[in-house]
Residue frames as qw, qx, qy, qz and C-alpha x, y, z in Angstrom:
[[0.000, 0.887, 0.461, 0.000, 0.00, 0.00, 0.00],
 [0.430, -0.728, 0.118, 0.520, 2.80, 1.98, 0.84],
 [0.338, -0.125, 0.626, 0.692, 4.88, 1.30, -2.35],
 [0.221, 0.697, 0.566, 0.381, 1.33, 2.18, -4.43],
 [0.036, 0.968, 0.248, -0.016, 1.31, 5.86, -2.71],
 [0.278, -0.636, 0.240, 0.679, 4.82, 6.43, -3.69],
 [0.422, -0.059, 0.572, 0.701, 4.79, 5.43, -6.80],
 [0.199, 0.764, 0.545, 0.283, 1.65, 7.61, -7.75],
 [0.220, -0.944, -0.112, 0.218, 2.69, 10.03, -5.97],
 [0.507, -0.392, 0.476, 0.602, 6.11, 9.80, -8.30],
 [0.230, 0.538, 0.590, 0.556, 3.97, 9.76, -11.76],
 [0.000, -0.910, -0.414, 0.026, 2.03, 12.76, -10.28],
 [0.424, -0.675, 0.178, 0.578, 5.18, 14.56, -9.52],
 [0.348, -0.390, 0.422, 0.741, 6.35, 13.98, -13.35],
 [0.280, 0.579, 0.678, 0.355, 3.31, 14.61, -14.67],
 [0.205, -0.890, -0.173, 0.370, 3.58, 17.87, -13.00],
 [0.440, -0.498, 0.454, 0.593, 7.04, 18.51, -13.82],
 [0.385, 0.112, 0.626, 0.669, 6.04, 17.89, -17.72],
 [0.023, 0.859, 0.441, 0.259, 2.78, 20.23, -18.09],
 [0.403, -0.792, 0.040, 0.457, 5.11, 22.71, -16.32],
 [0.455, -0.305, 0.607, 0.576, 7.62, 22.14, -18.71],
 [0.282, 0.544, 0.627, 0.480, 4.94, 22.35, -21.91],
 [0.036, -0.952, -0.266, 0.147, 3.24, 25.59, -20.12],
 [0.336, -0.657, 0.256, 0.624, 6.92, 27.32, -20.27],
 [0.365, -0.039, 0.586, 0.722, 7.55, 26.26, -23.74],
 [0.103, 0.780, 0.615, 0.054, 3.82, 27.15, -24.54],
 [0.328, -0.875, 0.093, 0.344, 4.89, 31.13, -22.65],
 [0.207, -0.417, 0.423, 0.777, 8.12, 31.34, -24.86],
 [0.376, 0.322, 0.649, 0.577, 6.74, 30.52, -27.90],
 [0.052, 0.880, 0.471, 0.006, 3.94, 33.23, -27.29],
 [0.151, -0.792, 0.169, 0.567, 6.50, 36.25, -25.90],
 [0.474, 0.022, 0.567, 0.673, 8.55, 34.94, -29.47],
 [0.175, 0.515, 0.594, 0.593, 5.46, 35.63, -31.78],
 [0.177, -0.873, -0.331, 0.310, 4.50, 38.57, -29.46],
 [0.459, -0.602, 0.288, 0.587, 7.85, 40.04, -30.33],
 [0.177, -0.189, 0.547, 0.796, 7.96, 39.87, -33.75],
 [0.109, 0.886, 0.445, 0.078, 4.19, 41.04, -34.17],
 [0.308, -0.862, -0.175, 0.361, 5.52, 44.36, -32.13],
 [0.464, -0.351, 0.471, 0.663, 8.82, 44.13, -34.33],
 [0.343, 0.322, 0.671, 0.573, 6.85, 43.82, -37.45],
 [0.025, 0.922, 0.368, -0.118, 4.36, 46.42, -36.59],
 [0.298, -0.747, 0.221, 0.552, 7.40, 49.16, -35.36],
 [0.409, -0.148, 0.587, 0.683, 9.16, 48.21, -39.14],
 [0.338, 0.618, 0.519, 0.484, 6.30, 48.58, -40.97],
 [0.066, -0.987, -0.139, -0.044, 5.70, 52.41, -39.41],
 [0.472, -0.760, 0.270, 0.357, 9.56, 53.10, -40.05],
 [0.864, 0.430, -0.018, 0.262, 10.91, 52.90, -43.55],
 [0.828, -0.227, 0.048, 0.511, 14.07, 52.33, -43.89],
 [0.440, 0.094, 0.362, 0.816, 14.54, 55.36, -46.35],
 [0.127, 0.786, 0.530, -0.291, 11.78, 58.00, -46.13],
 [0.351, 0.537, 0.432, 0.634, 11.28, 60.16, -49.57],
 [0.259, 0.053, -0.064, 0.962, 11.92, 63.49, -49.65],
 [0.223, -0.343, -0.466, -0.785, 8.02, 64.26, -49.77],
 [0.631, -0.425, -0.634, 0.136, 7.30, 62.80, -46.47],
 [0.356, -0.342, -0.334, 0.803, 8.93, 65.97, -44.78],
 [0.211, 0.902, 0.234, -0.296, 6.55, 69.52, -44.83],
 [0.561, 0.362, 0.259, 0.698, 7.80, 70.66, -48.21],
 [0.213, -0.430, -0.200, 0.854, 9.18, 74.64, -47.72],
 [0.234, 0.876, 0.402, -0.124, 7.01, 77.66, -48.65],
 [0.329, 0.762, 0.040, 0.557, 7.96, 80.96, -50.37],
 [0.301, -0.848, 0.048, -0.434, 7.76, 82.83, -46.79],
 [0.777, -0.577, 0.171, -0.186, 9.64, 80.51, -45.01],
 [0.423, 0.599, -0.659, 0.167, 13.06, 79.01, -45.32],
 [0.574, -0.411, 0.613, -0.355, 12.83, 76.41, -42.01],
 [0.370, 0.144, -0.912, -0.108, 14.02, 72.49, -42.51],
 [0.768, -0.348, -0.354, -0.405, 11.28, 70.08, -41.57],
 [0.658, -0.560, 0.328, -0.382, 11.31, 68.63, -38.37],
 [0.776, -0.313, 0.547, 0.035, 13.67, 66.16, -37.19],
 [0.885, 0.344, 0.024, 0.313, 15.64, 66.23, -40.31],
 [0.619, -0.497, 0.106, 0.599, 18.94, 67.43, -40.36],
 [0.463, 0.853, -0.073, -0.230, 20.50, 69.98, -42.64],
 [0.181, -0.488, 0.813, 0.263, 24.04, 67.88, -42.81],
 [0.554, 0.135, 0.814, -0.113, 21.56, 64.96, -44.10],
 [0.578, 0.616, 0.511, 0.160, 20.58, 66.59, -47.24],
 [0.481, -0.352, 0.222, 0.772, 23.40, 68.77, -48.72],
 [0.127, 0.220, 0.428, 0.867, 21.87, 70.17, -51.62],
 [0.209, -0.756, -0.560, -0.265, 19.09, 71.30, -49.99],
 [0.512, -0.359, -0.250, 0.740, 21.32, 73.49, -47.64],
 [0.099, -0.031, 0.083, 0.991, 21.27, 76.76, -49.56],
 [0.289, 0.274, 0.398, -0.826, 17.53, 78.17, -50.15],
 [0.523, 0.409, 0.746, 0.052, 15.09, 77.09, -52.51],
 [0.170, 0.038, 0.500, 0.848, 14.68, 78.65, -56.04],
 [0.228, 0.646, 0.719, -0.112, 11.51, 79.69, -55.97],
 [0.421, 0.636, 0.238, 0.601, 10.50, 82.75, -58.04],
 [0.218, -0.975, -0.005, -0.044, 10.95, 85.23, -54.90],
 [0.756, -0.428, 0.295, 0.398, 14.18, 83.78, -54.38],
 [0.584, 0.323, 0.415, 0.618, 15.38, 83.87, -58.04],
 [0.161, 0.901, 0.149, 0.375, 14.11, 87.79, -58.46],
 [0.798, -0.540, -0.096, 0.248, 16.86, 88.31, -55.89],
 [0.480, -0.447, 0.510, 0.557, 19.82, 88.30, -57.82],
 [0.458, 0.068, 0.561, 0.686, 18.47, 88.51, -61.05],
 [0.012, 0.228, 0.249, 0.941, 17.39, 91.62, -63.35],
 [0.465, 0.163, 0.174, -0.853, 14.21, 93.56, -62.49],
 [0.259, 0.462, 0.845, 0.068, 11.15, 92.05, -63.86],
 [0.051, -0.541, -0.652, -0.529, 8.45, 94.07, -65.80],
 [0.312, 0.008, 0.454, -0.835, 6.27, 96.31, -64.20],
 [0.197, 0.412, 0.872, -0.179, 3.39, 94.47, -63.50],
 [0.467, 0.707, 0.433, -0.308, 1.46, 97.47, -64.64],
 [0.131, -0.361, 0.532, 0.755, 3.61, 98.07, -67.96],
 [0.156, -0.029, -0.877, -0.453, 0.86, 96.22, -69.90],
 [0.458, 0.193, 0.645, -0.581, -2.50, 96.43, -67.88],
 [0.755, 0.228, -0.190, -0.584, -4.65, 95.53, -71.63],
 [0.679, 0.068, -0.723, -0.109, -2.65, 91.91, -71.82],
 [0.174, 0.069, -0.840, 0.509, -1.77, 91.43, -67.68],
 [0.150, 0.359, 0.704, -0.593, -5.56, 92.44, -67.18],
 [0.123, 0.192, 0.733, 0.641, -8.17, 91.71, -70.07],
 [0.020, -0.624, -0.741, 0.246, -10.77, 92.81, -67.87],
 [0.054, -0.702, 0.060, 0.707, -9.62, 96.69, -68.34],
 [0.107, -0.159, 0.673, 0.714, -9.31, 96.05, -71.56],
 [0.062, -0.523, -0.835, -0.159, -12.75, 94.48, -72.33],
 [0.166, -0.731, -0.427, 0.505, -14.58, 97.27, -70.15],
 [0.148, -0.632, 0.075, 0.757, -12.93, 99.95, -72.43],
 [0.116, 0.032, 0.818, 0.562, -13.76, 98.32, -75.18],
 [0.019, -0.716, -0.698, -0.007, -17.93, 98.21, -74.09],
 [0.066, -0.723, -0.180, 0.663, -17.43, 101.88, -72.97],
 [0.055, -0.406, 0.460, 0.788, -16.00, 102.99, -76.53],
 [0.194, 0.261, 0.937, -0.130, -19.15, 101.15, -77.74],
 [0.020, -0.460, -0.571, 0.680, -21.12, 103.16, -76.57],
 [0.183, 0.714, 0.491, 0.464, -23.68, 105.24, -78.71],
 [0.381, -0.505, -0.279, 0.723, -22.78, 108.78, -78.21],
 [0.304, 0.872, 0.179, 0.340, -23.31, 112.30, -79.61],
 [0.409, 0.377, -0.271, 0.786, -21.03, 115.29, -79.37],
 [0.422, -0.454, -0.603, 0.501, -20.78, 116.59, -76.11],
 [0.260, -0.875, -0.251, -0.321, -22.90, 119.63, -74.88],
 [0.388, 0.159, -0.467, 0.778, -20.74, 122.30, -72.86],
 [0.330, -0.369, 0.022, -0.868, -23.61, 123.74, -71.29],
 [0.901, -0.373, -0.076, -0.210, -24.48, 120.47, -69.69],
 [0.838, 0.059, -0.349, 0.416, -21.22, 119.62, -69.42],
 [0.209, 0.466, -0.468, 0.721, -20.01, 122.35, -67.22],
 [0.758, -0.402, 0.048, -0.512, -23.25, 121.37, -64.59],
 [0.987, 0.015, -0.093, -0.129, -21.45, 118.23, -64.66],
 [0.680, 0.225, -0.398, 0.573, -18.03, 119.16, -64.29],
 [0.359, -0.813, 0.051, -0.455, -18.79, 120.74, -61.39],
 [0.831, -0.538, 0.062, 0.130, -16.95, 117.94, -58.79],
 [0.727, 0.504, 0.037, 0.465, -13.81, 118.88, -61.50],
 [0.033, 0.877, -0.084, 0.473, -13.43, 122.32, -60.30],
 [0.726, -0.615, 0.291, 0.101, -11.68, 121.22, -56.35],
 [0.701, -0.232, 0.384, 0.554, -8.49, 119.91, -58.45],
 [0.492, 0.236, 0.432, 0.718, -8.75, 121.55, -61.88],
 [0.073, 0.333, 0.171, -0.924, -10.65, 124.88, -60.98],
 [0.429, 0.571, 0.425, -0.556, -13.70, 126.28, -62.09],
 [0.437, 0.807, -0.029, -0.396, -12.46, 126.83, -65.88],
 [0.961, 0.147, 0.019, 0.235, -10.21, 124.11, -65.92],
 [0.246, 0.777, -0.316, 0.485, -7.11, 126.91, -65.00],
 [0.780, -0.519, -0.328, 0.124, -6.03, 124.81, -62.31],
 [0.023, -0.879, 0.305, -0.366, -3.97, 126.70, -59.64],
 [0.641, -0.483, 0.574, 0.162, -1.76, 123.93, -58.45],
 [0.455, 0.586, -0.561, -0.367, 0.28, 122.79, -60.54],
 [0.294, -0.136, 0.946, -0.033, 0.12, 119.07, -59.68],
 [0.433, 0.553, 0.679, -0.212, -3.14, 119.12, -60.99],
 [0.360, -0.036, 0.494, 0.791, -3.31, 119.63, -64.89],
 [0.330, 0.306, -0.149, -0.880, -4.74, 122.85, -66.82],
 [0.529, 0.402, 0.747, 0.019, -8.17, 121.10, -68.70],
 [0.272, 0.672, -0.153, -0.672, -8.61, 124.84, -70.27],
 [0.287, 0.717, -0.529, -0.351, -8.52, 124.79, -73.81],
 [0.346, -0.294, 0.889, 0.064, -8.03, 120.61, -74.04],
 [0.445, -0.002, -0.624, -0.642, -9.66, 118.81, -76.78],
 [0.848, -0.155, 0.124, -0.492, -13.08, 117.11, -76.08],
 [0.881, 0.207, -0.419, -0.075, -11.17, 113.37, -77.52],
 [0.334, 0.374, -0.656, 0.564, -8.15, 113.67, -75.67],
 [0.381, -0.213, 0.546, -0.715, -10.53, 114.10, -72.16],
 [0.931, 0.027, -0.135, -0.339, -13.16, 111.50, -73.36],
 [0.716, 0.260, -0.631, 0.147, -10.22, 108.94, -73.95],
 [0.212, 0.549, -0.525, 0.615, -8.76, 109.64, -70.90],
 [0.661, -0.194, 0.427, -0.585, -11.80, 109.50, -68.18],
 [0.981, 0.051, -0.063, -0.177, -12.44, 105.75, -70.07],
 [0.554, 0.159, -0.724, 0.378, -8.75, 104.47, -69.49],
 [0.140, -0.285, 0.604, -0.731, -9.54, 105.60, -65.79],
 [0.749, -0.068, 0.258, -0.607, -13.00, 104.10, -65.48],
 [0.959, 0.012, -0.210, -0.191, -12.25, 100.82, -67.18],
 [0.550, -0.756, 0.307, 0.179, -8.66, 100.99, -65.10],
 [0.835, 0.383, -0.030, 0.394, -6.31, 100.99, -68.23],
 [0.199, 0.507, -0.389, 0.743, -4.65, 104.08, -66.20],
 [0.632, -0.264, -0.627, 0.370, -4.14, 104.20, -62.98],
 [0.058, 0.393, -0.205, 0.894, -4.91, 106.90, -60.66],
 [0.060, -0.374, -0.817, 0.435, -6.43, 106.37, -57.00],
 [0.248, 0.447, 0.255, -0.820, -8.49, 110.07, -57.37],
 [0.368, 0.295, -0.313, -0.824, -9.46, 109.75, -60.96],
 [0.317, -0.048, -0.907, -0.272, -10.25, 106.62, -61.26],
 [0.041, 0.281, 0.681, -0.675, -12.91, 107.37, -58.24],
 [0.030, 0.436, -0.051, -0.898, -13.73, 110.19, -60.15],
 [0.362, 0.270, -0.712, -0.537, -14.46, 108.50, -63.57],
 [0.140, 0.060, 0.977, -0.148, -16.47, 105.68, -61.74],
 [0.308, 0.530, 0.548, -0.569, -19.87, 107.11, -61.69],
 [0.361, 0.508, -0.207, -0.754, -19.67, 108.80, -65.44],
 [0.815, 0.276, 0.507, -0.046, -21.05, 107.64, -68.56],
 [0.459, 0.140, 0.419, 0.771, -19.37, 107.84, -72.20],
 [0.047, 0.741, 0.247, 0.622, -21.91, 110.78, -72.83],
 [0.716, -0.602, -0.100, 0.339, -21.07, 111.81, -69.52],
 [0.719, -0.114, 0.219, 0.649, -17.54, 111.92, -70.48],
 [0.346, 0.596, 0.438, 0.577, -18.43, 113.88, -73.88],
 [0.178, -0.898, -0.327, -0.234, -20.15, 116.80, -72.02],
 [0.410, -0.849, -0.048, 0.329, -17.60, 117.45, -69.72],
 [0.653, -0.185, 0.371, 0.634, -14.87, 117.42, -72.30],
 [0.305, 0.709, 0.535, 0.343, -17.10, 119.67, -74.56],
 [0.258, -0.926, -0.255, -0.103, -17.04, 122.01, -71.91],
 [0.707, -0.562, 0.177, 0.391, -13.52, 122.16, -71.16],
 [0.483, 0.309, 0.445, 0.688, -12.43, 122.71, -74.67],
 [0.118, 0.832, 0.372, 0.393, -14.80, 125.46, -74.95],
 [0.498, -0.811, -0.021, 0.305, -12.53, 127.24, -71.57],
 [0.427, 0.843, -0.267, 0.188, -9.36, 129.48, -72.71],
 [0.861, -0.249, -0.186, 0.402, -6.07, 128.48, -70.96],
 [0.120, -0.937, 0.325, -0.041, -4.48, 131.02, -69.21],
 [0.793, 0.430, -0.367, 0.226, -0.78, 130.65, -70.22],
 [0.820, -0.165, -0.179, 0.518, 2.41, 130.56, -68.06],
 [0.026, 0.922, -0.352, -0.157, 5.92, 132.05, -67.78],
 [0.724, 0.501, -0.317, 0.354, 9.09, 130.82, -69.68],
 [0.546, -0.675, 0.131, 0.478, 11.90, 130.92, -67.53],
 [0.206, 0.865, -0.332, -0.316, 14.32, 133.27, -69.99],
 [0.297, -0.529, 0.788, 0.107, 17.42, 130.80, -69.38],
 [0.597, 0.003, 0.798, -0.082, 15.01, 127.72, -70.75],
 [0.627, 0.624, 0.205, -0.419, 13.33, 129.33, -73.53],
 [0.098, -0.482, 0.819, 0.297, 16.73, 128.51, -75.72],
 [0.147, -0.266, 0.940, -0.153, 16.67, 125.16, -75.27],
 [0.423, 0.442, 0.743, -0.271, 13.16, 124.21, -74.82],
 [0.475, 0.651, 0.005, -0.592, 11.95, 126.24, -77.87],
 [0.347, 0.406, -0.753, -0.383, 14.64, 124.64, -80.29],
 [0.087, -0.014, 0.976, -0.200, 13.65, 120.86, -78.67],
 [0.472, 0.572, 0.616, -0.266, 9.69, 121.42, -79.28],
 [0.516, 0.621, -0.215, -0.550, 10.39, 122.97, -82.79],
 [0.550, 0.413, -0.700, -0.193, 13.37, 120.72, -84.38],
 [0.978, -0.161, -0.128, -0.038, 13.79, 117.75, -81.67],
 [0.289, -0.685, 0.643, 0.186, 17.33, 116.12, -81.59],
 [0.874, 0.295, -0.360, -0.139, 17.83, 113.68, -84.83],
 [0.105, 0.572, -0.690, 0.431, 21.14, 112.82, -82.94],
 [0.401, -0.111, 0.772, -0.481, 19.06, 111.27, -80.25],
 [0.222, -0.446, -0.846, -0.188, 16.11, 109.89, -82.95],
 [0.059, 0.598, 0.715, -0.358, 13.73, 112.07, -80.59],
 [0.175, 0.760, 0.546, 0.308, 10.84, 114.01, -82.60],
 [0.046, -0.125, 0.199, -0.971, 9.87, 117.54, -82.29],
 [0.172, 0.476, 0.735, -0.451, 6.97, 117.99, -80.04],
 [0.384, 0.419, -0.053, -0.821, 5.23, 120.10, -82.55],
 [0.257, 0.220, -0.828, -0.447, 5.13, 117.25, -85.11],
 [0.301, -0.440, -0.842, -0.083, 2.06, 115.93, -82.91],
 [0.194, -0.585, -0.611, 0.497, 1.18, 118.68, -80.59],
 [0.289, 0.843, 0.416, 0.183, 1.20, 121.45, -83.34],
 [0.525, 0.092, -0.245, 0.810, 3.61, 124.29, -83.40],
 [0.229, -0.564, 0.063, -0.791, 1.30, 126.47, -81.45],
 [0.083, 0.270, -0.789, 0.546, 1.08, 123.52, -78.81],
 [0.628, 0.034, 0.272, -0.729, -2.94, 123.30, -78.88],
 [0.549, -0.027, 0.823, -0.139, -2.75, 119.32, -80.20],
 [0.315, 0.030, -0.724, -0.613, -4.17, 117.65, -82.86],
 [0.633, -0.013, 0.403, -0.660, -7.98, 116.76, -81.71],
 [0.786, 0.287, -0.335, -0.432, -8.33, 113.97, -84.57],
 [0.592, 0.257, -0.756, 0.111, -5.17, 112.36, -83.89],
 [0.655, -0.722, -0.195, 0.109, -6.30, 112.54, -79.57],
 [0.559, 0.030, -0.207, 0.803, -2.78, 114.47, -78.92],
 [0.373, -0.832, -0.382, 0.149, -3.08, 116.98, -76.25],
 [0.165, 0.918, -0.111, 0.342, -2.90, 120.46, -76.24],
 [0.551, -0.312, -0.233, 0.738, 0.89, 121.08, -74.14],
 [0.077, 0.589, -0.101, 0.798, 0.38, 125.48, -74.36],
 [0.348, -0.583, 0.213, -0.703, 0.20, 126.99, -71.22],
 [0.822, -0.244, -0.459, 0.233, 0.60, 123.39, -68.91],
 [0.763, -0.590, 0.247, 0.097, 2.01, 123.31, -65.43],
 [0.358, 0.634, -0.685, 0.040, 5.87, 123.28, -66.18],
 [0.260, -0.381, 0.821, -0.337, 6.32, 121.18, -62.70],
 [0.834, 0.140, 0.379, -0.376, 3.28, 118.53, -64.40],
 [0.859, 0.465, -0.211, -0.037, 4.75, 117.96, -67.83],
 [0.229, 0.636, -0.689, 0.262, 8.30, 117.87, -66.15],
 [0.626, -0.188, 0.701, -0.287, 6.60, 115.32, -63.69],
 [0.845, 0.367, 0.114, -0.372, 5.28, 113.34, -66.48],
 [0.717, 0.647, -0.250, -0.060, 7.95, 113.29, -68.61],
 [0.166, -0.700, 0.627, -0.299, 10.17, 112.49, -66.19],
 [0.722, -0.081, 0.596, -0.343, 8.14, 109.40, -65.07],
 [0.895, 0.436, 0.005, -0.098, 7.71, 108.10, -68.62],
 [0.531, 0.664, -0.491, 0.190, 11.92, 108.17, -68.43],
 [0.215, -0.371, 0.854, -0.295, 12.29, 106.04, -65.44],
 [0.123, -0.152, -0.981, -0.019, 9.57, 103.22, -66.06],
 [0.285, 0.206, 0.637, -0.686, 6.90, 104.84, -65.14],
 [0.146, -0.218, -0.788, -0.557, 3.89, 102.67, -67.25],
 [0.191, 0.489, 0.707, -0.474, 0.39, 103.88, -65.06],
 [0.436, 0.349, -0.260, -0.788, -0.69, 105.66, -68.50],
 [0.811, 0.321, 0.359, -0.331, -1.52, 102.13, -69.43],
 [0.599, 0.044, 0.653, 0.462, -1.28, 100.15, -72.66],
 [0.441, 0.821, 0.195, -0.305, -3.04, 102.94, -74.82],
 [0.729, 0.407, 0.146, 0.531, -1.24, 103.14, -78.38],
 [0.178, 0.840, -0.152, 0.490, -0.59, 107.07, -77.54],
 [0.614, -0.736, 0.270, -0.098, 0.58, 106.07, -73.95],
 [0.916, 0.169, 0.108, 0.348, 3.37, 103.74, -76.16],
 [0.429, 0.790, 0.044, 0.435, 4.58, 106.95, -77.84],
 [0.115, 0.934, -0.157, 0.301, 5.95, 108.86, -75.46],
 [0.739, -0.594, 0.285, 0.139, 7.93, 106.57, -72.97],
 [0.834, 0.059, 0.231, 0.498, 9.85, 105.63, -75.47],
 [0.218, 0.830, -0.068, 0.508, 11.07, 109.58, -76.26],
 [0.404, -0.881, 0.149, -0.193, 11.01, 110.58, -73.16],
 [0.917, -0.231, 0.197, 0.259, 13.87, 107.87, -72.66],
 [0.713, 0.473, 0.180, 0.485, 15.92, 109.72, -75.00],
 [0.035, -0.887, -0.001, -0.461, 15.81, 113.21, -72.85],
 [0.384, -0.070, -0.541, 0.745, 18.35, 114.26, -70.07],
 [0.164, -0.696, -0.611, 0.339, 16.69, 115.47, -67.05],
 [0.083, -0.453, 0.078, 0.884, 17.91, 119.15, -68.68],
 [0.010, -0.035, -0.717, -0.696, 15.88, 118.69, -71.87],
 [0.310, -0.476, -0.820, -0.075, 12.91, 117.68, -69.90],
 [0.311, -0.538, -0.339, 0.706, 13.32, 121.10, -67.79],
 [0.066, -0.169, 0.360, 0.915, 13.93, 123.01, -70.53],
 [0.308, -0.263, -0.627, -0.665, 10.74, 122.18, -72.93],
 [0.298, -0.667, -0.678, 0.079, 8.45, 121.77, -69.90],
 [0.115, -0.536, -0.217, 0.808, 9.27, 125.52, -69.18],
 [0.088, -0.071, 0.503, 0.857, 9.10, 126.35, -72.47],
 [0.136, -0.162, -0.911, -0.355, 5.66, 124.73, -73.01],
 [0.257, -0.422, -0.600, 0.629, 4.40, 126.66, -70.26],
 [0.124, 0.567, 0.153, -0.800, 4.59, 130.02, -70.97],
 [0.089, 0.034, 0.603, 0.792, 3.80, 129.07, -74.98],
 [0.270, 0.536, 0.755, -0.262, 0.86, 130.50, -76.67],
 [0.509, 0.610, 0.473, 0.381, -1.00, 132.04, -79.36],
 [0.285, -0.329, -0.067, 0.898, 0.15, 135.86, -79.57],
 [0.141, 0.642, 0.576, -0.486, -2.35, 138.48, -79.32],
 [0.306, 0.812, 0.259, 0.424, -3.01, 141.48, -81.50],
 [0.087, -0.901, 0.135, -0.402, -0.35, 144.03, -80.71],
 [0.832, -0.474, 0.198, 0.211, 1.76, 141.77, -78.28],
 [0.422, 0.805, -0.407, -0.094, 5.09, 142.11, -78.02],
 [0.983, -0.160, -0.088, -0.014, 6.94, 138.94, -78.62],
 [0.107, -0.760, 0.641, 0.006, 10.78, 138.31, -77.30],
 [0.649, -0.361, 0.669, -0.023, 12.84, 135.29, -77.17],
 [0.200, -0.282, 0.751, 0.562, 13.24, 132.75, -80.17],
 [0.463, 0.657, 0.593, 0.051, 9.57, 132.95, -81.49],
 [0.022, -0.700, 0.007, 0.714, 10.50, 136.66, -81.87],
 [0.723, 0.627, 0.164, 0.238, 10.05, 137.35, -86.15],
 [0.527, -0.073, 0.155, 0.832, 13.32, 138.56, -87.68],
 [0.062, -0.665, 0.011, 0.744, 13.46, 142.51, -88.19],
 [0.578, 0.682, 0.391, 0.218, 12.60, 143.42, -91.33],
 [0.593, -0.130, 0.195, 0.770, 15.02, 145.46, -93.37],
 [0.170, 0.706, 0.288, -0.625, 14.85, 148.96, -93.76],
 [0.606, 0.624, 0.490, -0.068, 13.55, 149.97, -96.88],
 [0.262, 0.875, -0.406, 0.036, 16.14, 151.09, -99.91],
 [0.390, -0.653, 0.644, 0.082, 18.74, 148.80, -98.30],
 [0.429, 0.577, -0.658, -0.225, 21.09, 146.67, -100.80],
 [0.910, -0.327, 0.111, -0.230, 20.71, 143.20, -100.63],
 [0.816, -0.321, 0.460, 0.135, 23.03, 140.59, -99.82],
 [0.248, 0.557, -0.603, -0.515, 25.28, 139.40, -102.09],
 [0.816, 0.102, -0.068, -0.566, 24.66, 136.01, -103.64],
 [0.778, -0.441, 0.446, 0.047, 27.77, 134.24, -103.11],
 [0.801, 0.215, 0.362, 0.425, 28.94, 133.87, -106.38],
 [0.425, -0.210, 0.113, 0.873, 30.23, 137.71, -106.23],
 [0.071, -0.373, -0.509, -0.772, 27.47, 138.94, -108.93],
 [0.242, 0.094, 0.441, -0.859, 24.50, 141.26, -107.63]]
């Protein structure tokens, strides 16, 4: 009896000893395939080699390396990105943006197109001066503006103002005030006030003495030398424009306007728009030294039609007339 309860009690022992021994192997095998779930999981969310797109890709405004990359780790990214702010940096100017407003902005274009459209009649100065009535604060009552930032209308053709108020309203020129100004009108609008302006006399200038020289010979003959016209060849040699072609009267102007103008059209300045006559003159005006551009904007000032009985001085002056009885010239070839 004895020898039966050791020896069960000896099987029980190494049946113990072997379900122990399975449970353990049972336990590793599980941590094993635990482990290389946890492993496989961790690899897949880690490539080995992560693409260049995986990191916040850099903006214009910003120049910071993505998180948790290094900048020793990708050498050729070190220096800044090309981008087109980057690149205008170092290399030539660009365009003005507003050198071109009819192709960089068809909308201005279109718009000026419907306006010129427009059924109109000639413009009425008698309604048009009711209407230019908000005119008069910058260009005076009679278009004789007394600043000179603000240009003389006096005496301006009716086309030359029509054109003008429609590059402002459909925004082929630029100008915060006028283009305000020009919102509300219509093309007959336009007509009336320009009717009325024309119909106003322009009270001329002064010449400075010293400029009249200069500026007189430069709006008669030009400079072939330079290629640049004479201003009379479009603005008339009395300075009152050509209404057909739209060239504006220059007599009696604001030296310190046309000398602003003309100035601007010789540094870049393109807010006249793409108009075909706004083409014309940048490219002159490029040809003038800032003394040429003094000179004929004085000149252009004080010009104007002499009166009955005025006396004129300076290089309009007519030549003296010879006194009567007196021998003429010889003829150069010795014979009288």
């Amino acid at each position: 009896m004895a020898r039966s309860s050791v020896a069960e009690r000896s099987s029980l022992f190494s049946d113990s000893i072997s379900r122990e021994k399975n449970f353990m192997s049972f336990r590793q095998t599980l941590a094993l395939v635990a482990v290389l779930i946890v492993s496989g999981v961790a690899f897949a969310q880690m490539p080995a080699n992560p693409p260049a797109s995986k990191t916040p890709a850099r903006t214009t405004g910003s120049k910071t390396l993505a998180p948790n990359t290094p900048r020793e780790a990708n050498p050729a990214s070190a220096g800044p990105v090309k981008t087109p702010m980057n690149a205008t940096a170092t290399s030539p100017a660009a365009p003005s943006s507003t050198a071109a407003p009819t192709s960089s902005n068809p909308s201005a274009a279109a718009e000026l197109a419907k306006l010129e459209a427009v059924p109109t009649k000639p413009g009425d100065s008698k309604v048009g001066q009711t209407k230019a009535g908000a005119c008069a604060a910058c260009h005076g009552m009679d278009g004789n503006s007394s600043d000179a930032q603000y240009p003389k209308l006096a005496g301006q053709n009716e086309n030359y103002i029509v054109r003008q108020l429609m590059n402002f309203k459909s925004g082929s020129r630029t100008n915060a005030i006028m283009q305000g100004m020009a919102a509300p009108l219509t093309p007959q609008d336009m007509h009336d006030i320009g009717a009325y302006f024309a119909s106003q006399k322009s009270l001329p200038g002064v010449t400075d003495e010293a400029l009249a020289g200069p500026g007189g010979k430069l709006f008669r003959e030009g400079n072939p030398e330079r290629l640049v016209p004479a201003c009379m060849s479009c603005h008339g040699p009395d300075g009152h424009g050509n209404p057909g072609a739209v060239y504006p009267q220059l007599a009696g102007q604001h030296a310190d306007y046309v000398q602003k103008q003309l100035q601007g059209w010789h540094d870049g300045d393109n807010s006249w728009g793409s108009d075909p006559h706004a083409q014309i003159m940048p490219a002159i005006a490029t040809r003038l030294t800032s003394a040429d551009i003094a000179a004929v904007a004085s000149y252009v000032e004080g010009l104007h039609t002499a009166q009955p009985g005025e006396q004129v001085s300076g290089p309009e002056a007519a030549p003296a007339k010879a006194p009567a009885g007196a021998a003429k010239p010889a003829n150069g070839s010795g014979k009288q």
